[in-house]
KOLTI-421418 format. One record per residue (C-alpha): residue number from 0; chain; residue in one letter; x, y, z. Coordinates in Angstrom, 2 decimals, always signed. Layout:
// KOLTI-421418
num->NUM	cadena->A	residuo->A	c1->X	c2->Y	c3->Z $
...
***
This chain:
// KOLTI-421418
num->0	cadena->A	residuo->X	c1->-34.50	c2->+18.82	c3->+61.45 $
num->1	cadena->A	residuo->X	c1->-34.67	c2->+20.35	c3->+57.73 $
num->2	cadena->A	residuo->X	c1->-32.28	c2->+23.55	c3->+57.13 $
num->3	cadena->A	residuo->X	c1->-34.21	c2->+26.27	c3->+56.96 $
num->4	cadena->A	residuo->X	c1->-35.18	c2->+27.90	c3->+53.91 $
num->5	cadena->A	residuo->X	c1->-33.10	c2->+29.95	c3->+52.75 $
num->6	cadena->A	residuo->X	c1->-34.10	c2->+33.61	c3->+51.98 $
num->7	cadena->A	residuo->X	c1->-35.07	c2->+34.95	c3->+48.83 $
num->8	cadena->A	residuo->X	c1->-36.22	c2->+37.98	c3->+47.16 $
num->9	cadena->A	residuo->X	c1->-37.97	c2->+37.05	c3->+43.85 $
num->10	cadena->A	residuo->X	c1->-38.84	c2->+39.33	c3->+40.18 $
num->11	cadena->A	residuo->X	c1->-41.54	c2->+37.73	c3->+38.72 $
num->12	cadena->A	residuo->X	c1->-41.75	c2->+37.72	c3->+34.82 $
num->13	cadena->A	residuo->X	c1->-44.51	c2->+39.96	c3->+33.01 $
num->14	cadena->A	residuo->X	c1->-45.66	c2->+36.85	c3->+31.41 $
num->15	cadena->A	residuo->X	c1->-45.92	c2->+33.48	c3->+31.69 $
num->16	cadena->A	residuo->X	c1->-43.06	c2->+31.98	c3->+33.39 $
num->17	cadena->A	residuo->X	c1->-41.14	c2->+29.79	c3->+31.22 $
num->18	cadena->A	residuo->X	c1->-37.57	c2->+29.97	c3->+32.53 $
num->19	cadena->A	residuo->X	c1->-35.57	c2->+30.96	c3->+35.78 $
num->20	cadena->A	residuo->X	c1->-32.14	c2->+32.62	c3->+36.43 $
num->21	cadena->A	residuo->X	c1->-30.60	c2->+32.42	c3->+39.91 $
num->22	cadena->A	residuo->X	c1->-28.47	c2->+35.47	c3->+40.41 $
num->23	cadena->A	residuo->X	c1->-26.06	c2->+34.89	c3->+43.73 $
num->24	cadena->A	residuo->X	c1->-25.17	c2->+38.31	c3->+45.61 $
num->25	cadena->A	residuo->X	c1->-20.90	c2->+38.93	c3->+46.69 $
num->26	cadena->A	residuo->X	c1->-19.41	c2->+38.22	c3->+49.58 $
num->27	cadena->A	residuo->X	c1->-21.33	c2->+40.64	c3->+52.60 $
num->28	cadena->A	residuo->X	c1->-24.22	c2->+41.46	c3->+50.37 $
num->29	cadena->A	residuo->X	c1->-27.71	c2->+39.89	c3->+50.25 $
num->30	cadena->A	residuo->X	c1->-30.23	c2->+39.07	c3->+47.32 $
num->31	cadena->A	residuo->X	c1->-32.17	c2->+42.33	c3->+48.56 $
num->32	cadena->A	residuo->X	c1->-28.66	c2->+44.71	c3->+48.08 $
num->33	cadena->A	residuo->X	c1->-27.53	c2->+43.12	c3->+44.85 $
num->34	cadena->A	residuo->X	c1->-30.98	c2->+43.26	c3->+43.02 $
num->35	cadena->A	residuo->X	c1->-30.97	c2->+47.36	c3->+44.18 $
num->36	cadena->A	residuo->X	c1->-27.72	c2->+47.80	c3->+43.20 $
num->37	cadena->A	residuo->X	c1->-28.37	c2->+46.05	c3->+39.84 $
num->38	cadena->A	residuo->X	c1->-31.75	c2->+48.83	c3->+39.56 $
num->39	cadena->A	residuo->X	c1->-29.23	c2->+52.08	c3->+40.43 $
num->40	cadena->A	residuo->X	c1->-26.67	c2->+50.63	c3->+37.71 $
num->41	cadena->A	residuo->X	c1->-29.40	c2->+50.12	c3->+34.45 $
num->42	cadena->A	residuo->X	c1->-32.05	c2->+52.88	c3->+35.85 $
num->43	cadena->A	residuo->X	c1->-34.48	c2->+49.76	c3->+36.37 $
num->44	cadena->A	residuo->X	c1->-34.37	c2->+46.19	c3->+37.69 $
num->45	cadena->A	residuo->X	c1->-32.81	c2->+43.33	c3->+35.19 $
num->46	cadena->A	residuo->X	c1->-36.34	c2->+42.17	c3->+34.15 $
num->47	cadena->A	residuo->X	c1->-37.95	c2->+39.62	c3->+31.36 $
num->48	cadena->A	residuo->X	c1->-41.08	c2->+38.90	c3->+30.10 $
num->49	cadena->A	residuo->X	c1->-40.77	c2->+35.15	c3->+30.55 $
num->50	cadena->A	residuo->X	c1->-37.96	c2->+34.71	c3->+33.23 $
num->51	cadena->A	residuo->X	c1->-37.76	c2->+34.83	c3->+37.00 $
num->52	cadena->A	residuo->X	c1->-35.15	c2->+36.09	c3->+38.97 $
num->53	cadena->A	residuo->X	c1->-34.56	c2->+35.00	c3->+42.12 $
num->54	cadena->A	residuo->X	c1->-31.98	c2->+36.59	c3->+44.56 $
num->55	cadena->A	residuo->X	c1->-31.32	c2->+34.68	c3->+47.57 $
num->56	cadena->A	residuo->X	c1->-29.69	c2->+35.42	c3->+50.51 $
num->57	cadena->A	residuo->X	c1->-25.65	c2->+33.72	c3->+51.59 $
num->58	cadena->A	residuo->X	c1->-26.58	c2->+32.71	c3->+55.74 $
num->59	cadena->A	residuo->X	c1->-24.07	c2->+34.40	c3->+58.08 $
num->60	cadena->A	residuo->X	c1->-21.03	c2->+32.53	c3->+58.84 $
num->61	cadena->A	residuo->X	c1->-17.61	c2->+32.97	c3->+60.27 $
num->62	cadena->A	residuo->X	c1->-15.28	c2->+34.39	c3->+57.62 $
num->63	cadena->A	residuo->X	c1->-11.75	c2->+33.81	c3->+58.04 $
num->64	cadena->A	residuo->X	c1->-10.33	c2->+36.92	c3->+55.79 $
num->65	cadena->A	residuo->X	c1->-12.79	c2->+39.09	c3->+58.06 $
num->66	cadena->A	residuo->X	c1->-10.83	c2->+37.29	c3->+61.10 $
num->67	cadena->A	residuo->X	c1->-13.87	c2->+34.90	c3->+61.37 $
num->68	cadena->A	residuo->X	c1->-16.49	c2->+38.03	c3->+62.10 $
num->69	cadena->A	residuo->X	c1->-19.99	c2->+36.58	c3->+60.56 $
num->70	cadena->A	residuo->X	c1->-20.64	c2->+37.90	c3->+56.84 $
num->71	cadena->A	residuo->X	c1->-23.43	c2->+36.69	c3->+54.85 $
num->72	cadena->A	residuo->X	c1->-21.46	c2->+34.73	c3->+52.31 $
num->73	cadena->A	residuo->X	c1->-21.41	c2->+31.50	c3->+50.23 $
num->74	cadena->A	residuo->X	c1->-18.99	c2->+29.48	c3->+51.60 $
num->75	cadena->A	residuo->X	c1->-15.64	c2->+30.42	c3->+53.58 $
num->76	cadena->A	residuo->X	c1->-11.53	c2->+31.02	c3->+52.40 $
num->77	cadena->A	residuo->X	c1->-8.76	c2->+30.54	c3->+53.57 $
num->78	cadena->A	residuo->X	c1->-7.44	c2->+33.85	c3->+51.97 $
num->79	cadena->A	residuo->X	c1->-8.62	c2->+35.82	c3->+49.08 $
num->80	cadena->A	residuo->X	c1->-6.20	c2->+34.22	c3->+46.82 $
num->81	cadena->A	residuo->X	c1->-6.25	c2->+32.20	c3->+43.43 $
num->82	cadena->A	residuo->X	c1->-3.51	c2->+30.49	c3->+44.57 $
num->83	cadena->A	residuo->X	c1->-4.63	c2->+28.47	c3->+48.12 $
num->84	cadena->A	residuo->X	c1->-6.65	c2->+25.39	c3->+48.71 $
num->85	cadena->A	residuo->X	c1->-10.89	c2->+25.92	c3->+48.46 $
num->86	cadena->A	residuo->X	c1->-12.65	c2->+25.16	c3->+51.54 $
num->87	cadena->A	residuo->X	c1->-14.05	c2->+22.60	c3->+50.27 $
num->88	cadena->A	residuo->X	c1->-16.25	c2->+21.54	c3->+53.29 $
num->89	cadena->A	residuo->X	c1->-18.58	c2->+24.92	c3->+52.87 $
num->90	cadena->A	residuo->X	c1->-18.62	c2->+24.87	c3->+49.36 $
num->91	cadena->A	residuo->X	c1->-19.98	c2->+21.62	c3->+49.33 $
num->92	cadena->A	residuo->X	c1->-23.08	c2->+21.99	c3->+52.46 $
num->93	cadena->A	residuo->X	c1->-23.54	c2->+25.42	c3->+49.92 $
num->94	cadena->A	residuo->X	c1->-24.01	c2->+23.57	c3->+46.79 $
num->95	cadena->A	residuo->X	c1->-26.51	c2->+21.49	c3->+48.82 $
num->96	cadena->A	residuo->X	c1->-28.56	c2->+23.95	c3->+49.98 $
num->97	cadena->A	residuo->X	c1->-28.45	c2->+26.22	c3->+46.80 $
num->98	cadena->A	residuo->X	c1->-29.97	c2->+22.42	c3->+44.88 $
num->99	cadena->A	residuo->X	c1->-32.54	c2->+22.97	c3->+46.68 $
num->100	cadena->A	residuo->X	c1->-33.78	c2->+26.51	c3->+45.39 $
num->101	cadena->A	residuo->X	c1->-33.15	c2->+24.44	c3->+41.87 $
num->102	cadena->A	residuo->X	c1->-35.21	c2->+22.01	c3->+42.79 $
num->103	cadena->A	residuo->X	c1->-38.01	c2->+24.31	c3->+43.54 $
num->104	cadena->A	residuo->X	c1->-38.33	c2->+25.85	c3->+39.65 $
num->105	cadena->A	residuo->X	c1->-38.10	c2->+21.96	c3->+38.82 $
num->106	cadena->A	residuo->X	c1->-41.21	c2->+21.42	c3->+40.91 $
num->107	cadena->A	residuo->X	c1->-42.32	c2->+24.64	c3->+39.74 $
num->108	cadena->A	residuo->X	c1->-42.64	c2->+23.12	c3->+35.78 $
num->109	cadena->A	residuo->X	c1->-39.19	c2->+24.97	c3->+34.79 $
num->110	cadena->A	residuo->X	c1->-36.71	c2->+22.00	c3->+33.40 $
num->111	cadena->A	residuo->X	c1->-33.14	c2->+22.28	c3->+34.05 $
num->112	cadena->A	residuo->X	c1->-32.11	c2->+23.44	c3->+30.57 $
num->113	cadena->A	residuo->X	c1->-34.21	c2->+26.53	c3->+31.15 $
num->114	cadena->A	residuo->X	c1->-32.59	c2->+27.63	c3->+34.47 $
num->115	cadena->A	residuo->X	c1->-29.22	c2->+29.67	c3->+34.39 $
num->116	cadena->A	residuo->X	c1->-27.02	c2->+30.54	c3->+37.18 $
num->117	cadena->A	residuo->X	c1->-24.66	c2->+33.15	c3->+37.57 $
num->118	cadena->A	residuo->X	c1->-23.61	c2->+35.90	c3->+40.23 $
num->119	cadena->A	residuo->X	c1->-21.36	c2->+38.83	c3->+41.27 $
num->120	cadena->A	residuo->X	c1->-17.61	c2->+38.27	c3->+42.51 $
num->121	cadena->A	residuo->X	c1->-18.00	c2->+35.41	c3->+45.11 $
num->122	cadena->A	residuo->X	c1->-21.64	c2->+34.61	c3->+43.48 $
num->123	cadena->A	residuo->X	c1->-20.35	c2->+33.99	c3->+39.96 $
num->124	cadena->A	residuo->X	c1->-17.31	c2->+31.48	c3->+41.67 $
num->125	cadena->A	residuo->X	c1->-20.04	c2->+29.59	c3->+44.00 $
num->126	cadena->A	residuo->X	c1->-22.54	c2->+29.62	c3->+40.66 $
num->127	cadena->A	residuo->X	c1->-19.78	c2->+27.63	c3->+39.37 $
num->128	cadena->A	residuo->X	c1->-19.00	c2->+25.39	c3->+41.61 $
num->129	cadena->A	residuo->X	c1->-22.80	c2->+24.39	c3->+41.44 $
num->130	cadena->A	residuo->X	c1->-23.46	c2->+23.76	c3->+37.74 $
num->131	cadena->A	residuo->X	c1->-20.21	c2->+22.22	c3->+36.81 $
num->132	cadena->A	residuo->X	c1->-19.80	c2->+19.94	c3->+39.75 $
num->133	cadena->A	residuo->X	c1->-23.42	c2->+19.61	c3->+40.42 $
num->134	cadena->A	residuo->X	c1->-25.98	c2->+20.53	c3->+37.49 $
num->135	cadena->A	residuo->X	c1->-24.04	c2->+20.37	c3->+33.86 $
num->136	cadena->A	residuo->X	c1->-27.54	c2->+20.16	c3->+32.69 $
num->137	cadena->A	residuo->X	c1->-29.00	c2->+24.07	c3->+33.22 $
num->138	cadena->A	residuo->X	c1->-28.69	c2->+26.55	c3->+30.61 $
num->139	cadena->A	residuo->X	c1->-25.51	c2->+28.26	c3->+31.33 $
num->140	cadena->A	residuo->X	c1->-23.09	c2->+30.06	c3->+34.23 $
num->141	cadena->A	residuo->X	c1->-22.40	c2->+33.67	c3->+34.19 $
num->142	cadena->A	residuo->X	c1->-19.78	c2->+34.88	c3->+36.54 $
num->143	cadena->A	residuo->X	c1->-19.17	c2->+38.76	c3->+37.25 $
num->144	cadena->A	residuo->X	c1->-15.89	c2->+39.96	c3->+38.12 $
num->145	cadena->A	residuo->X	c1->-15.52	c2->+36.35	c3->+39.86 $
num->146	cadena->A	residuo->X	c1->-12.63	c2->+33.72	c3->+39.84 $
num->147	cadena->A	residuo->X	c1->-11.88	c2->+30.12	c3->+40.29 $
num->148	cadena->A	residuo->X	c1->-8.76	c2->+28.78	c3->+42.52 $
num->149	cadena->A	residuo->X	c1->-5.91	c2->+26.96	c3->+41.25 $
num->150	cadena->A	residuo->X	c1->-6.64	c2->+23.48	c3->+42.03 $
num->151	cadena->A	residuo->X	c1->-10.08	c2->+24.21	c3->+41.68 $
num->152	cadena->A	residuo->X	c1->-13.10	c2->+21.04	c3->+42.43 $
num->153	cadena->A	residuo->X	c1->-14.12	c2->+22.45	c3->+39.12 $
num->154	cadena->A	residuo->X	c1->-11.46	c2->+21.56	c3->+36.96 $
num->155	cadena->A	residuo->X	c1->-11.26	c2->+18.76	c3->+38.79 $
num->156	cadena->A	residuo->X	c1->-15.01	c2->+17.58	c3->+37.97 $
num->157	cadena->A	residuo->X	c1->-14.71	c2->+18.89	c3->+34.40 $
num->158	cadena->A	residuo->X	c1->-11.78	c2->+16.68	c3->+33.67 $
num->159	cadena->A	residuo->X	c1->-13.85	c2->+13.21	c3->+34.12 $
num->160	cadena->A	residuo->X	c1->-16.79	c2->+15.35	c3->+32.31 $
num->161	cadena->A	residuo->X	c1->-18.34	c2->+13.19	c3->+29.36 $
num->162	cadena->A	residuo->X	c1->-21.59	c2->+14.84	c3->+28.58 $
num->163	cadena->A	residuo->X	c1->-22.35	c2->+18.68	c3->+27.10 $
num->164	cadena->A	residuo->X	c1->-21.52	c2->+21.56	c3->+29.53 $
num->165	cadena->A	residuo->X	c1->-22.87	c2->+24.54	c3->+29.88 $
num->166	cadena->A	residuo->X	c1->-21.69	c2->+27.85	c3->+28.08 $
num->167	cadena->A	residuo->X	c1->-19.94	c2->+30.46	c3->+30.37 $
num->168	cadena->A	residuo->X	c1->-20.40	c2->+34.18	c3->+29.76 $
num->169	cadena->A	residuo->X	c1->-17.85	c2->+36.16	c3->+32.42 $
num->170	cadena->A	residuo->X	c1->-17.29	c2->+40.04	c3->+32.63 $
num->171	cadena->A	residuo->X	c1->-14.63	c2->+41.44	c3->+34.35 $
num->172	cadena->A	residuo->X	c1->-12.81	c2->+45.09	c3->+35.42 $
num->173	cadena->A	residuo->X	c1->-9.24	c2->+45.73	c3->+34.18 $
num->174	cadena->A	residuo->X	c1->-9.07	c2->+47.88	c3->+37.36 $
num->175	cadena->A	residuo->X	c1->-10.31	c2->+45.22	c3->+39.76 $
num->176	cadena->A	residuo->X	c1->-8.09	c2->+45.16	c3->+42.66 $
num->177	cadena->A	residuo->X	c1->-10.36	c2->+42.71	c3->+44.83 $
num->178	cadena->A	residuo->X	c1->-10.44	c2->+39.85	c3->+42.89 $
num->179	cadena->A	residuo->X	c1->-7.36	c2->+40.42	c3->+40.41 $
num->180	cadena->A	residuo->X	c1->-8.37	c2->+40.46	c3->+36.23 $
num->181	cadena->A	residuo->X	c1->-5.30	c2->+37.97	c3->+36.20 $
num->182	cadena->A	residuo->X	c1->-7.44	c2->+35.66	c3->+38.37 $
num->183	cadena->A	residuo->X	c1->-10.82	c2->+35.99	c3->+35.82 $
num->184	cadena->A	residuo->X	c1->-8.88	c2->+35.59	c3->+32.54 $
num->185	cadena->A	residuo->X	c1->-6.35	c2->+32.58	c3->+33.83 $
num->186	cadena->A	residuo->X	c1->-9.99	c2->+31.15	c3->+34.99 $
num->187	cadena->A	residuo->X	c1->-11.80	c2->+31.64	c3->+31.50 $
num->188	cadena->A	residuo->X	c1->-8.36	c2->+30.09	c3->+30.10 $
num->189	cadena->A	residuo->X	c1->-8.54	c2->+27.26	c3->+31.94 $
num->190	cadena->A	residuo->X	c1->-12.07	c2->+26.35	c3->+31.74 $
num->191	cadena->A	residuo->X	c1->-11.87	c2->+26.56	c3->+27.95 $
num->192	cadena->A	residuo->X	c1->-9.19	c2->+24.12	c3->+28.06 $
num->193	cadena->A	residuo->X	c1->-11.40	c2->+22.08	c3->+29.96 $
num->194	cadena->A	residuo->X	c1->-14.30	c2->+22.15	c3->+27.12 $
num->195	cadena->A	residuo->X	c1->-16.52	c2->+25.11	c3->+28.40 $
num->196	cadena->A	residuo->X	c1->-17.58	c2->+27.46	c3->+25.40 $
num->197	cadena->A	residuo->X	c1->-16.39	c2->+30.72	c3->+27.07 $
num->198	cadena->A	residuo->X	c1->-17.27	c2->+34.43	c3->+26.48 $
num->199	cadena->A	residuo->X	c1->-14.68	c2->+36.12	c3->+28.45 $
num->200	cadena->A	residuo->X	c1->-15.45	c2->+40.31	c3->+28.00 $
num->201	cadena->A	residuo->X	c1->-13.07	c2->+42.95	c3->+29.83 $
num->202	cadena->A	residuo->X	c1->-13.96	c2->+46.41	c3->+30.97 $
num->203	cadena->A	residuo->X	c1->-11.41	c2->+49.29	c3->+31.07 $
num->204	cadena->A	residuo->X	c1->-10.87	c2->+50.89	c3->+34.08 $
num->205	cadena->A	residuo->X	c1->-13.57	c2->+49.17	c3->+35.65 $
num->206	cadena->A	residuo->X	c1->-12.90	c2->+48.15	c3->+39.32 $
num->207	cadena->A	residuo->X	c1->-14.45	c2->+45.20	c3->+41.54 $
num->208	cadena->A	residuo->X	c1->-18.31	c2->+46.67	c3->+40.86 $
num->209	cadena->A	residuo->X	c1->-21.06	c2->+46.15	c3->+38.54 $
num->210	cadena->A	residuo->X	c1->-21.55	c2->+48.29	c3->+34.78 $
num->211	cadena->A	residuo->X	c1->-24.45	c2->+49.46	c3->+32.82 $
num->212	cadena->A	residuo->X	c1->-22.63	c2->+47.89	c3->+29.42 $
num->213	cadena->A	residuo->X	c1->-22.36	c2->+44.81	c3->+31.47 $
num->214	cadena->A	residuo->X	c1->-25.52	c2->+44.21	c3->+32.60 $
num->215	cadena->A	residuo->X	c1->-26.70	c2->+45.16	c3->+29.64 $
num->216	cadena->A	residuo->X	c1->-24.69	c2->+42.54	c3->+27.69 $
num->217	cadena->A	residuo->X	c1->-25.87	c2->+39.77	c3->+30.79 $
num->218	cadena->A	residuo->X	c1->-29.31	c2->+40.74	c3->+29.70 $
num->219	cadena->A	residuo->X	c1->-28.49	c2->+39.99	c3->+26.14 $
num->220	cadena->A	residuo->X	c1->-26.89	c2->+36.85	c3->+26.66 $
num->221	cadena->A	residuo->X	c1->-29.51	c2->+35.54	c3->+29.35 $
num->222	cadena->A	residuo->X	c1->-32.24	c2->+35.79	c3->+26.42 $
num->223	cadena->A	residuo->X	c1->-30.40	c2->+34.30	c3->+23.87 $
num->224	cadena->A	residuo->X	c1->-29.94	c2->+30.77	c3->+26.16 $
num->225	cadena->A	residuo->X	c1->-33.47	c2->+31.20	c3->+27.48 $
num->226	cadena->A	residuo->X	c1->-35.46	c2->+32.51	c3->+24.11 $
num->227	cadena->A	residuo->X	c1->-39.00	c2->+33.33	c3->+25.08 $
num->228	cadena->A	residuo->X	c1->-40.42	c2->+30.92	c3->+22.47 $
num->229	cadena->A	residuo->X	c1->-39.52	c2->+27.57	c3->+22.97 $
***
């Protein structure tokens, strides 16, 4: 029996659709709560003339640091901690699924190199974990206010890496007592040493939430590695 699709809540461009981003909500959020929360932050949704965004939806599943309650997220933890082994197992059926949803803009005419993906906190890690284990050939990663463990698949994957890989753009909250600014910046660190052009950008005072300048930088960056004329 197929897995069932998995949910979605899709901004079309204005124009002709020429490129896709996949934007993956935090941990306990869905593609529905991060694309409102996104429209409250710049006044108006994060929208492009060429580009789709698609927002899908993590499927519930026990969560150990909620003491295994069900939480719509990406994959499960041991602890919320840079420093524990990933759980490998959920990451992985995730990476599956979410290959699917690139597979779809693929059918849909969009080639790889004109897809990005990126996400908020847990979003940005799994978005990771997908194009640098999975699909070096898409446009680029963006991960807000996110994190990578210590013994991360990533670096892991990145280490036997021969081909180009894509750029990196990260944001992250000096204040962010969630997922630690220790835990972003060692991450950016290590993935540079690793080969991945980085931007790494911090925000003052800013704790584990989204920004106006942020998102406004995102939108910046997302249009220069998908230009509307090809």
């Amino acid at each position: 029996m197929a897995a069932p699709a998995m949910q979605r809540i899709v901004v079309p461009p204005a124009g002709k659709h020429t490129a896709s981003v996949i934007f993956l909500h935090g941990s306990g959020d869905t593609g529905q709560g991060i694309r409102t929360w996104i429209k409250q932050v710049l006044n108006q949704d994060l929208s492009f003339q060429h580009i789709r965004l698609i927002y899908p939806t993590a499927p519930a599943r026990p969560y150990t640091p909620m003491r295994g309650s069900l939480s719509n997220v990406w994959f499960d933890r041991y602890k919320i901690s840079n420093d524990c082994p990933e759980h490998t197992e959920t990451i992985d059926s995730m990476c599956q699924a979410l290959t699917g949803l690139i597979d779809d803009e693929v059918k849909n005419g969009i080639k790889k190199n004109r897809i990005l993906l990126g996400g908020f906190s847990m979003g940005g890690g799994m978005a990771m974990h997908l194009a640098y284990r999975f699909h070096q050939d898409v446009a680029g990663v963006f991960a807000l206010s996110s994190f990578l463990n210590k013994n991360s698949g990533v670096y892991k994957a990145l280490k036997k890496s021969e081909g180009e890989i894509p750029e990196l753009f990260q944001c992250h909250g000096t204040a962010d007592e969630l997922v630690l600014y220790s835990w972003g910046d060692e991450t950016s660190k290590m993935l540079k040493s690793l080969g991945v052009t980085t931007t790494f950008l911090s925000f003052p005072n800013l704790y584990h939430e989204l920004n106006k300048s942020e998102l406004e930088k995102l939108h910046t960056w997302i249009l220069k590695k998908l230009p509307e004329d090809l």
